[in-house]
ZANU-973576 format. One record per residue: residue number from 0; x, y negated, z of N, C-alpha, C in turn; residue in one letter. Coordinates in nm, 3 decimals, always signed. Each point is the difference from the previous one (the first is absolute). Layout:
N
<atom NUM, <X, Y, Z>, <X, Y, Z>, <X, Y, Z>, "A">
...
***
This chain:
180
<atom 0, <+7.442, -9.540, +11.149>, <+0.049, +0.103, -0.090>, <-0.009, +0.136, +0.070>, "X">
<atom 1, <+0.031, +0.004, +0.082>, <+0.025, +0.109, +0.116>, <-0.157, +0.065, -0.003>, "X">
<atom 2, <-0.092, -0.110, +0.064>, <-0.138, +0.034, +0.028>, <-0.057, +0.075, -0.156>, "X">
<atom 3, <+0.036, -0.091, -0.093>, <-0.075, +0.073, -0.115>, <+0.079, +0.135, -0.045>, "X">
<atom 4, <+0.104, +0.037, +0.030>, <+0.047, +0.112, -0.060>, <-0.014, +0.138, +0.104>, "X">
<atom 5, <-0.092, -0.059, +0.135>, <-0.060, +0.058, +0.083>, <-0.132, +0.044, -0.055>, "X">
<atom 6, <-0.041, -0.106, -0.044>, <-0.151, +0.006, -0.006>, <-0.020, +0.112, -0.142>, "X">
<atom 7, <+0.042, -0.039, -0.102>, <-0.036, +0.041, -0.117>, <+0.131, +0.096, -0.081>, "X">
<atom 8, <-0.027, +0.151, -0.005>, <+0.067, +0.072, -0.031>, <+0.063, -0.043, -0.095>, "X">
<atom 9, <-0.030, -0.074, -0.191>, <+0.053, -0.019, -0.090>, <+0.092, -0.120, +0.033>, "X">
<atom 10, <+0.006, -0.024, +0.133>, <+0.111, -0.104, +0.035>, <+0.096, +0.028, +0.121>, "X">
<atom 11, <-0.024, +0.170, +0.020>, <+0.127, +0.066, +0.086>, <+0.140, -0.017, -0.045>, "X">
<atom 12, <+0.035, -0.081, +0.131>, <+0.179, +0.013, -0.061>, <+0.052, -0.167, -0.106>, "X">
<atom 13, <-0.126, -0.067, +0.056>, <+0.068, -0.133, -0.090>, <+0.089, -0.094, +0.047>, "X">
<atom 14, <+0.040, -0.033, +0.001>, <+0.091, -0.138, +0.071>, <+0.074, -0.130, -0.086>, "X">
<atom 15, <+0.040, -0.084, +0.016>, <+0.070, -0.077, -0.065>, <+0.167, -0.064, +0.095>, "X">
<atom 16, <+0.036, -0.033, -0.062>, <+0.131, -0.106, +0.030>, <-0.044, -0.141, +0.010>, "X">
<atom 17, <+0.087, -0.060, +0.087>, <-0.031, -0.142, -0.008>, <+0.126, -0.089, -0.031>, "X">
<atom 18, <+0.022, -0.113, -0.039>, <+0.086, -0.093, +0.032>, <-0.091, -0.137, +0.015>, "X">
<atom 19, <+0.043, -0.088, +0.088>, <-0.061, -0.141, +0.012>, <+0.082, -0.134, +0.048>, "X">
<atom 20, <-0.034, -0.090, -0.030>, <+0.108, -0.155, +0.044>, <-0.101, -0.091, +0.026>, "X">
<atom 21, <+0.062, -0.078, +0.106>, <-0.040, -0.124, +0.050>, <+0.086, -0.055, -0.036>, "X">
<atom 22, <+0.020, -0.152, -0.061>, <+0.050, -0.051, +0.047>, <-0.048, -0.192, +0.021>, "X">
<atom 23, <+0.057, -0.007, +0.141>, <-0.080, -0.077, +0.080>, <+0.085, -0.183, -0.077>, "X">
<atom 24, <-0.085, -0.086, +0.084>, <+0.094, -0.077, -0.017>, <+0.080, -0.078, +0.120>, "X">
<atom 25, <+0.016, +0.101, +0.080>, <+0.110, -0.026, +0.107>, <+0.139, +0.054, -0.056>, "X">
<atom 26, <+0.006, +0.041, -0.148>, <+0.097, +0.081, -0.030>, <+0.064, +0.104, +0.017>, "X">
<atom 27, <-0.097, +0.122, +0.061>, <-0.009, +0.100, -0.003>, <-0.060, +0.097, -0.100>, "X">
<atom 28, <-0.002, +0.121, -0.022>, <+0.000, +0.105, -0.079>, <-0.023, +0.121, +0.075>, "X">
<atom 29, <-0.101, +0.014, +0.028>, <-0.044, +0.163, +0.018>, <-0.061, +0.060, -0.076>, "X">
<atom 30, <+0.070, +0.130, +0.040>, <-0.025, +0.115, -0.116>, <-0.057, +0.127, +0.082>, "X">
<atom 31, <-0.147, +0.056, -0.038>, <-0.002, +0.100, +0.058>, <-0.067, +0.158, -0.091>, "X">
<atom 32, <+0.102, +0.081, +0.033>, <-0.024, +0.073, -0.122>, <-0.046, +0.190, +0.094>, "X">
<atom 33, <-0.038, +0.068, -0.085>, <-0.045, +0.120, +0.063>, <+0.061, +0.114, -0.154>, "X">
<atom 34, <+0.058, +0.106, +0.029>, <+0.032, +0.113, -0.103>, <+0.119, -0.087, -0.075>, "X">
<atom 35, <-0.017, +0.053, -0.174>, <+0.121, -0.060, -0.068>, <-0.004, -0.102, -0.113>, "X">
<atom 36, <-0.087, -0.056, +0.021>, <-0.007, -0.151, +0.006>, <+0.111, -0.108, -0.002>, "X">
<atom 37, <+0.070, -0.087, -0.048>, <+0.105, -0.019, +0.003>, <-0.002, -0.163, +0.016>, "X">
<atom 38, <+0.072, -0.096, +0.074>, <+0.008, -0.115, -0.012>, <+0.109, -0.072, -0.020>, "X">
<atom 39, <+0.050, -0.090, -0.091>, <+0.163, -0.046, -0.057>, <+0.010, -0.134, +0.025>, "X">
<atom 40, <+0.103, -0.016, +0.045>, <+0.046, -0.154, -0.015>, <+0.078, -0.035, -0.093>, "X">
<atom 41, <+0.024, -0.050, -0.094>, <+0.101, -0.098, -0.122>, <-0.030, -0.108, +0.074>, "X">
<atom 42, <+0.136, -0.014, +0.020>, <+0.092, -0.150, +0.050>, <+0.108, +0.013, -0.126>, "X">
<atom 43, <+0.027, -0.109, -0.060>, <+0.117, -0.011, -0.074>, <+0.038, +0.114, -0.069>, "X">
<atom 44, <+0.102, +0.031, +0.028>, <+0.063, +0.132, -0.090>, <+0.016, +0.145, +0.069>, "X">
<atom 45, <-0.081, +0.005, +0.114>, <+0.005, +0.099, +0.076>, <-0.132, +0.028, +0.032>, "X">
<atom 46, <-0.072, +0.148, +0.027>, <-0.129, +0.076, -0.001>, <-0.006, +0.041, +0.146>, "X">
<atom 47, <-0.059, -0.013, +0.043>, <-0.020, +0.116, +0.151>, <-0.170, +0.048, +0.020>, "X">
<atom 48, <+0.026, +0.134, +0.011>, <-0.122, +0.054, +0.058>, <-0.027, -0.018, +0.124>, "X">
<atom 49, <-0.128, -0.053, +0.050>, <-0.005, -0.048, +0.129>, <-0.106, +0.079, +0.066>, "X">
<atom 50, <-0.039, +0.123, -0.092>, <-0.068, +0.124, +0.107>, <+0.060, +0.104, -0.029>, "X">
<atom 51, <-0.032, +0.112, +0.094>, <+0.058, +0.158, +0.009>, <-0.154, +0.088, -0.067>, "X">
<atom 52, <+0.050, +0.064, -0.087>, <-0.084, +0.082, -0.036>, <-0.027, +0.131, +0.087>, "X">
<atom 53, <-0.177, +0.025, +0.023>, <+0.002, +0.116, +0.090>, <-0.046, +0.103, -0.096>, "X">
<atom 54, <+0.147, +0.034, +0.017>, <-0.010, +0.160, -0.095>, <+0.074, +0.103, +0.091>, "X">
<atom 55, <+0.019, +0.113, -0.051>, <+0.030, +0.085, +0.050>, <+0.173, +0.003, -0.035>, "X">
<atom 56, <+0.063, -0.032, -0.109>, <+0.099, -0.028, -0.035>, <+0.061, -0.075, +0.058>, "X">
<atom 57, <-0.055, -0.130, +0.053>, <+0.061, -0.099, +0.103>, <+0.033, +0.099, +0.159>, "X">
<atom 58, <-0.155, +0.057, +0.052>, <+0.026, +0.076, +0.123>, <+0.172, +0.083, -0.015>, "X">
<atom 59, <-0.013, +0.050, -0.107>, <+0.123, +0.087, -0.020>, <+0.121, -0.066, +0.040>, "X">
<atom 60, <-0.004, -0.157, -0.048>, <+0.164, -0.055, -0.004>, <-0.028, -0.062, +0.104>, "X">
<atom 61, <-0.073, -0.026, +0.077>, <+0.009, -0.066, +0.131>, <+0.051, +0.106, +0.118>, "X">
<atom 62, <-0.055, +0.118, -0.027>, <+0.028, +0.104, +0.058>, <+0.170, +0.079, -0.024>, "X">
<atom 63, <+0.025, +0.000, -0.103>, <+0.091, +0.023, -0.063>, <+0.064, -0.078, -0.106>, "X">
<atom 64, <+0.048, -0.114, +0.011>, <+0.099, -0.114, -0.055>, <+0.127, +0.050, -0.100>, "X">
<atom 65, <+0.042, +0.098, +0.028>, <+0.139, +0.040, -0.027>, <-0.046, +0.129, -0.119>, "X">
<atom 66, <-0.106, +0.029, -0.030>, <-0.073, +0.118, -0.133>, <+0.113, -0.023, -0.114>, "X">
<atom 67, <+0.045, +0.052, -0.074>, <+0.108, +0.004, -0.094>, <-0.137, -0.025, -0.172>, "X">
<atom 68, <+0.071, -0.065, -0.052>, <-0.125, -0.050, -0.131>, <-0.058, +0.133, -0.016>, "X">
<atom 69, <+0.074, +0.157, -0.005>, <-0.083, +0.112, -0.086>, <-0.105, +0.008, +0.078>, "X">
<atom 70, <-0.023, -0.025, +0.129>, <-0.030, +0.037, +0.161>, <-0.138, -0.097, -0.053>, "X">
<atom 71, <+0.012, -0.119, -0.012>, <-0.093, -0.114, -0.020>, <-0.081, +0.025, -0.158>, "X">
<atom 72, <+0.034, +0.052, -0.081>, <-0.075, +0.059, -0.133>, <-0.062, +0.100, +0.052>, "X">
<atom 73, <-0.002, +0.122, +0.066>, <-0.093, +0.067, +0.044>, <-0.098, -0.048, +0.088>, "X">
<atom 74, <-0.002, -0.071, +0.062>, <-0.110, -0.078, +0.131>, <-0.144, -0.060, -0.109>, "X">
<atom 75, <-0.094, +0.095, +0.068>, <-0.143, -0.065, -0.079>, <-0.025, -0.144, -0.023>, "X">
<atom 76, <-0.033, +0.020, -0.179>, <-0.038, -0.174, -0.027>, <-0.095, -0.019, +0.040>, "X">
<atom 77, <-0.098, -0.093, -0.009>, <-0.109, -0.032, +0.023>, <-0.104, +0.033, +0.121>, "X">
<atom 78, <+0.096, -0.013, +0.105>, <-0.142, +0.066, +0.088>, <+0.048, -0.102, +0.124>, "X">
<atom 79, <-0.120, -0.067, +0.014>, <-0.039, -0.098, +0.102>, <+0.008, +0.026, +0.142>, "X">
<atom 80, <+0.006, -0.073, +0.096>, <+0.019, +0.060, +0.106>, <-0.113, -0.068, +0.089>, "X">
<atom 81, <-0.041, -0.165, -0.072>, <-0.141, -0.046, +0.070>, <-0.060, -0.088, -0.138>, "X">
<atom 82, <-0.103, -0.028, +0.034>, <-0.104, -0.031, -0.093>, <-0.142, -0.062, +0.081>, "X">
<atom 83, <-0.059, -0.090, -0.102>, <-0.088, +0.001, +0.039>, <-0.127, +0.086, -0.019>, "X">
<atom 84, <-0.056, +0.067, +0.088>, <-0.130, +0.112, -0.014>, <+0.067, +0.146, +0.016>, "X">
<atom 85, <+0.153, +0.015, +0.070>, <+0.067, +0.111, +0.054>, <-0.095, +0.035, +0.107>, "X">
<atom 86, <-0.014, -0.104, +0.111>, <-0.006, +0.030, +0.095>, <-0.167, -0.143, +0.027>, "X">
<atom 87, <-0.036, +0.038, +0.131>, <-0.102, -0.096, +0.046>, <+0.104, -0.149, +0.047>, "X">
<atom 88, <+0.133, +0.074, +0.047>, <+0.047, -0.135, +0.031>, <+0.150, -0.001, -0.033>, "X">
<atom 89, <+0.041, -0.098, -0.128>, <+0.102, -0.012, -0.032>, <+0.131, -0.104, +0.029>, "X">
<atom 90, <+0.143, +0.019, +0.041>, <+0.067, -0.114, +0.026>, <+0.009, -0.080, -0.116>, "X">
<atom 91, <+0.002, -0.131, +0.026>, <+0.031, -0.060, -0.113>, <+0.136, -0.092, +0.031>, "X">
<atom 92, <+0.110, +0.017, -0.097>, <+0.107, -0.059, +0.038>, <-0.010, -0.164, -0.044>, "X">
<atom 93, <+0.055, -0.071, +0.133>, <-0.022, -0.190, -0.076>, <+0.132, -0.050, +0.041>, "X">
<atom 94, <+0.049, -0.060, -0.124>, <+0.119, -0.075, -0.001>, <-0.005, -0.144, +0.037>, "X">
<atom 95, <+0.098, -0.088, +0.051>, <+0.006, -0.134, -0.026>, <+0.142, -0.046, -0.100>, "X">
<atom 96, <-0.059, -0.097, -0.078>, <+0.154, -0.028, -0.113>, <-0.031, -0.155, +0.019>, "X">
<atom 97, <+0.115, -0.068, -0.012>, <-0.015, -0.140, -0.016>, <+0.031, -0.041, -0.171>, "X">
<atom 98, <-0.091, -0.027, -0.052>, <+0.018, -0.023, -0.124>, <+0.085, -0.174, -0.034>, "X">
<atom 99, <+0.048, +0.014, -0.134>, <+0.072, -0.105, -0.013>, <-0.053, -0.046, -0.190>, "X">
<atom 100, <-0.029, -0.182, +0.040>, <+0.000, -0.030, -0.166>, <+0.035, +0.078, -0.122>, "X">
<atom 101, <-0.053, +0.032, -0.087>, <+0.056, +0.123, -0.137>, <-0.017, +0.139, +0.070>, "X">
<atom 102, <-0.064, +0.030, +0.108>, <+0.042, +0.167, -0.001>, <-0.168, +0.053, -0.068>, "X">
<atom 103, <+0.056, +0.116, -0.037>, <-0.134, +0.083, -0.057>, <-0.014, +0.118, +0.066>, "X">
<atom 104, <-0.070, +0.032, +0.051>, <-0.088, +0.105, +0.051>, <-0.104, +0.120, -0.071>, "X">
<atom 105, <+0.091, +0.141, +0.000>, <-0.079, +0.053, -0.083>, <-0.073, +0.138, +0.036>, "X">
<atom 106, <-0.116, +0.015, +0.023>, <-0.015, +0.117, +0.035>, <-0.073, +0.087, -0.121>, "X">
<atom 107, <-0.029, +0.126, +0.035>, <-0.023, +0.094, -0.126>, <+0.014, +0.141, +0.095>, "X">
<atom 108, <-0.072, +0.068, -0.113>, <-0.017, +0.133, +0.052>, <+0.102, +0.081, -0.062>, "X">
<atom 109, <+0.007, +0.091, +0.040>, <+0.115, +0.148, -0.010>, <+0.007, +0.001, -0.174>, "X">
<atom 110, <-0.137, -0.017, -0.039>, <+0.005, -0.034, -0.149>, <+0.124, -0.094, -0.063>, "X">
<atom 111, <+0.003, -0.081, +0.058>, <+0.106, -0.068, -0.048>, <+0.136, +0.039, +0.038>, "X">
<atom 112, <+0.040, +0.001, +0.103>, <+0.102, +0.014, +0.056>, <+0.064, +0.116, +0.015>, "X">
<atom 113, <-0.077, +0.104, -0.060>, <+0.021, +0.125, -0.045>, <+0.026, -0.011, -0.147>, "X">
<atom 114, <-0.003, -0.053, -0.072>, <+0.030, -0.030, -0.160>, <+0.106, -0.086, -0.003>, "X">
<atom 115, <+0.044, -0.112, +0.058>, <+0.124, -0.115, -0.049>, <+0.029, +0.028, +0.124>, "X">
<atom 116, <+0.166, -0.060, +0.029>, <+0.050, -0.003, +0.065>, <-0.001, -0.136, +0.090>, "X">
<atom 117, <+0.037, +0.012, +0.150>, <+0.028, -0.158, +0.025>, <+0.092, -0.100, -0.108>, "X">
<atom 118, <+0.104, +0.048, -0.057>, <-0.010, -0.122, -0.020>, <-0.040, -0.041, -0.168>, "X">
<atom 119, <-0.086, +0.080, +0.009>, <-0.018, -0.028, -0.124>, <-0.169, -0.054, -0.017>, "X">
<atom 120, <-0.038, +0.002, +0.128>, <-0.111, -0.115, +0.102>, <+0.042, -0.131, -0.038>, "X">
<atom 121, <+0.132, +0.018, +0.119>, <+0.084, -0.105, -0.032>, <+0.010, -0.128, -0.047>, "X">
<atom 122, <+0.037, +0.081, -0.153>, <+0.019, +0.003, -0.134>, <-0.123, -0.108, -0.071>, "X">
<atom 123, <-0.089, +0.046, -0.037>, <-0.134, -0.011, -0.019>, <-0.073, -0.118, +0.064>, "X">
<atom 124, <-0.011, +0.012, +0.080>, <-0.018, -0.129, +0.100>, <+0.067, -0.134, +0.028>, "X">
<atom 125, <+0.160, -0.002, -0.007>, <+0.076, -0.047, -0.014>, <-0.033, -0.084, -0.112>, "X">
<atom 126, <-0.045, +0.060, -0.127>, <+0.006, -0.072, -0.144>, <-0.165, -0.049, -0.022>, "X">
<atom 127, <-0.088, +0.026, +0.070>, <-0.137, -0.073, -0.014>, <-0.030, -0.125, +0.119>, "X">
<atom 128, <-0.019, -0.085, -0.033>, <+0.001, -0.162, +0.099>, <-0.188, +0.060, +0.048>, "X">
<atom 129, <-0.080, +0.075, -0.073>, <-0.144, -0.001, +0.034>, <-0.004, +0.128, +0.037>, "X">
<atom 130, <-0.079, -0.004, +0.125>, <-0.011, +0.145, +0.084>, <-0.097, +0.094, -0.095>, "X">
<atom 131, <-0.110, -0.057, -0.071>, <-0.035, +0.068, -0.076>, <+0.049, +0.075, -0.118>, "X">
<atom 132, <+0.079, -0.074, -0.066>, <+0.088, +0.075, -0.097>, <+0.093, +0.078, +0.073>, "X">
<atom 133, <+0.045, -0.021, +0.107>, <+0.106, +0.092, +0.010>, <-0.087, +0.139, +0.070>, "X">
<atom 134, <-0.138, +0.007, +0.007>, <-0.068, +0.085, +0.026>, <-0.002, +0.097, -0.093>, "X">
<atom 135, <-0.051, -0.056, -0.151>, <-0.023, +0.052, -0.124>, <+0.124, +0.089, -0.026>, "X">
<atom 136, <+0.147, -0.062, +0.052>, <+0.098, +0.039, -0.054>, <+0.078, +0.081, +0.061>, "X">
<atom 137, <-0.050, +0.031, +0.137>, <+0.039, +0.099, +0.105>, <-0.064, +0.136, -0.065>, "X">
<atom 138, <-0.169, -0.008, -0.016>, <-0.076, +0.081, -0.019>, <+0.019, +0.075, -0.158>, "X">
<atom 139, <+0.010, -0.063, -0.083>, <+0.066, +0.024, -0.109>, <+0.133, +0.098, -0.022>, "X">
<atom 140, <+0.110, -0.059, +0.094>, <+0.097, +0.053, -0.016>, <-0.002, +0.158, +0.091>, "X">
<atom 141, <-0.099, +0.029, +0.115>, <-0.016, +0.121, +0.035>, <-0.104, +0.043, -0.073>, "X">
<atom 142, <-0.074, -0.003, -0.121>, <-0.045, +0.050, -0.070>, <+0.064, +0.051, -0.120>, "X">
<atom 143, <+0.117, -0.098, -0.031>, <+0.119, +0.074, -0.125>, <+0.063, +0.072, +0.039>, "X">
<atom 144, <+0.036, +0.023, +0.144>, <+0.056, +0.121, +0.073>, <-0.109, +0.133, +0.028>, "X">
<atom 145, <-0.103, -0.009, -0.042>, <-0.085, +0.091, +0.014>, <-0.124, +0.047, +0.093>, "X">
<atom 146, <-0.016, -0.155, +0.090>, <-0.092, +0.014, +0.062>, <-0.062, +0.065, +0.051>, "X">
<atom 147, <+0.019, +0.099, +0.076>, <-0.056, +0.149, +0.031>, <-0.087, -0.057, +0.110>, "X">
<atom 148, <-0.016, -0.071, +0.040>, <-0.109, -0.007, +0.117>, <-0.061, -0.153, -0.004>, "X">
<atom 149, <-0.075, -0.011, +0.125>, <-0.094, -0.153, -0.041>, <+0.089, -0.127, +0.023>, "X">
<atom 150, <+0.041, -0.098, -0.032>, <+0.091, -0.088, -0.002>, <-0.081, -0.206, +0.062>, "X">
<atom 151, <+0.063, +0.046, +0.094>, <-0.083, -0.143, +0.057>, <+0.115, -0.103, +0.017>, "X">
<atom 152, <-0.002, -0.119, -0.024>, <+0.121, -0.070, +0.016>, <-0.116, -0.158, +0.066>, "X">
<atom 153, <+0.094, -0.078, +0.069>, <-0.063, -0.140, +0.027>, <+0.158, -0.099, +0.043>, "X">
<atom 154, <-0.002, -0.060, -0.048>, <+0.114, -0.125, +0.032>, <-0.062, -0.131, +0.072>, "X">
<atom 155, <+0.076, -0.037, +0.113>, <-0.023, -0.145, +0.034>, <+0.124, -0.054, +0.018>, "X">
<atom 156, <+0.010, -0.120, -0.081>, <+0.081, -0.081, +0.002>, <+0.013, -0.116, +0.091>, "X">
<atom 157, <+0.110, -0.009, +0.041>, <-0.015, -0.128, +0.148>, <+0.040, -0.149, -0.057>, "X">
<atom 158, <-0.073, -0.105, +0.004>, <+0.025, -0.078, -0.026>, <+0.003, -0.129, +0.111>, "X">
<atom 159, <+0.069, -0.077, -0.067>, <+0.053, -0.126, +0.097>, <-0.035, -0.151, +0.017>, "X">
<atom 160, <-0.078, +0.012, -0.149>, <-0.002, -0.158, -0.093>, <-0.156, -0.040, +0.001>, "X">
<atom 161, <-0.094, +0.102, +0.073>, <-0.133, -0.057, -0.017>, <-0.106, +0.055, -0.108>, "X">
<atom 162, <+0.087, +0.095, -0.113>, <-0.033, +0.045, -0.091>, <-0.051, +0.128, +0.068>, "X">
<atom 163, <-0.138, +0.081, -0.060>, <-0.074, +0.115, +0.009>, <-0.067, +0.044, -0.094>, "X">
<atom 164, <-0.007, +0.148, -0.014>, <-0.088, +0.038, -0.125>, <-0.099, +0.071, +0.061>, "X">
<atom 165, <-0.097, -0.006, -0.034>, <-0.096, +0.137, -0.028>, <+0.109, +0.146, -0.028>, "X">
<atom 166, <-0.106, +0.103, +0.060>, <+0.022, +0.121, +0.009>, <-0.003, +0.059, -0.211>, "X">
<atom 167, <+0.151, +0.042, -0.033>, <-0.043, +0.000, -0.120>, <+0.018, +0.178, -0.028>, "X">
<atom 168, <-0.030, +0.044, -0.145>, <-0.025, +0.102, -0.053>, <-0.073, +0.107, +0.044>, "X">
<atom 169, <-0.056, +0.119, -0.058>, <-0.114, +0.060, -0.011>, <+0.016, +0.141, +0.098>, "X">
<atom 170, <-0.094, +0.043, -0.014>, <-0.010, +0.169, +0.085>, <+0.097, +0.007, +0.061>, "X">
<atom 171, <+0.102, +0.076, +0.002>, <+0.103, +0.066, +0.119>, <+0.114, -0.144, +0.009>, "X">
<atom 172, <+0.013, -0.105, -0.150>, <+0.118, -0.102, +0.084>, <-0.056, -0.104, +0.063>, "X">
<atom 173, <+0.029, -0.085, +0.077>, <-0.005, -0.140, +0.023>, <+0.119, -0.033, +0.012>, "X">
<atom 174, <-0.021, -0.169, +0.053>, <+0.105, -0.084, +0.033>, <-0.056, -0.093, +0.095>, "X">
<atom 175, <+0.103, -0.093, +0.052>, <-0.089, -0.074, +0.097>, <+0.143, -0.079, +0.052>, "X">
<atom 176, <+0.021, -0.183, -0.030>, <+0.077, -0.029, +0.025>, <-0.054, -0.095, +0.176>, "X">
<atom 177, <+0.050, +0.006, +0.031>, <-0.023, -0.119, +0.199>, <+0.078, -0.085, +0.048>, "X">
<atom 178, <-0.004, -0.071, +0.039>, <+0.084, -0.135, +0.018>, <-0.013, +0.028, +0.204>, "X">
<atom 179, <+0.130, -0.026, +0.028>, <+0.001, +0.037, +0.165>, <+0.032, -0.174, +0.012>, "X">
***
């Protein structure tokens, strides 16, 4: 990315975000993500984000924790702090999670997660048994919120029983259930 937005002027200044998952069957879960990219765990009735977004907004509260909310409404939206094709050489942050039978795994771009709320991820996910539908229905629901930007969603579901699907739904959703 880097090289071509070197090479060819009508591609000065391009970059992307990443999010990505392994997961192995030693029962591990790595996640390695670059910019604001986002990766979720649903376990049961509780959500956790299991990357830090590199934005400039984050730099702020790491730096300054204690910003009063008016303090945190002025701090620039949208502006990245790494990416891929910023630079010739980018960090990429990698997590380890130990996944457990029933958890779902969701990553998605700023598109999404900039339109619904966690828990309304959650939410959504929670109520579809097929990673693919609950793709459709992630993507959907940040599109009735107004979709202002590109919206990528993918679910993998962890399974226990031997059961696996194919990678389901189209362009920006999938799904993808795995048996550890």
């Amino acid at each position: 990315i880097y090289e071509e937005s070197a090479r060819n002027v009508d591609h000065r200044g391009m970059g992307t975000t990443l999010v990505g998952i392994l997961v192995s069957r030693q029962g591990r879960a790595f996640i390695g993500h670059v910019g604001d990219s986002r990766c979720y765990r649903v376990r049961g009735r509780a959500i956790a984000l299991l990357t830090q977004d590199h934005s400039l907004v984050n730099e702020y509260l790491r730096a300054m924790p204690h910003l009063s909310p008016a303090q945190r409404e002025e701090l620039p939206r949208n502006v990245i702090t790494r990416a891929l094709g910023m630079a010739e050489g980018v960090m990429v942050d990698v997590a380890c999670d130990v996944p457990a039978p029933g958890d779902r795994y969701v990553l998605c771009s700023d598109g999404l997660s900039g339109m619904i709320t966690d828990e309304q991820i959650h939410a959504i996910v929670a109520m579809h048994d097929e990673p693919g539908e609950a793709c459709e229905a992630l993507i959907a629901s940040a599109n009735a919120r107004g979709g202002e930007d590109n919206i990528t969603a993918v679910v993998v579901h962890v399974l226990a029983d031997g059961r696996g699907a194919e990678p389901a739904g189209e362009g920006a959703a999938a799904g993808r259930a795995t048996e550890l």
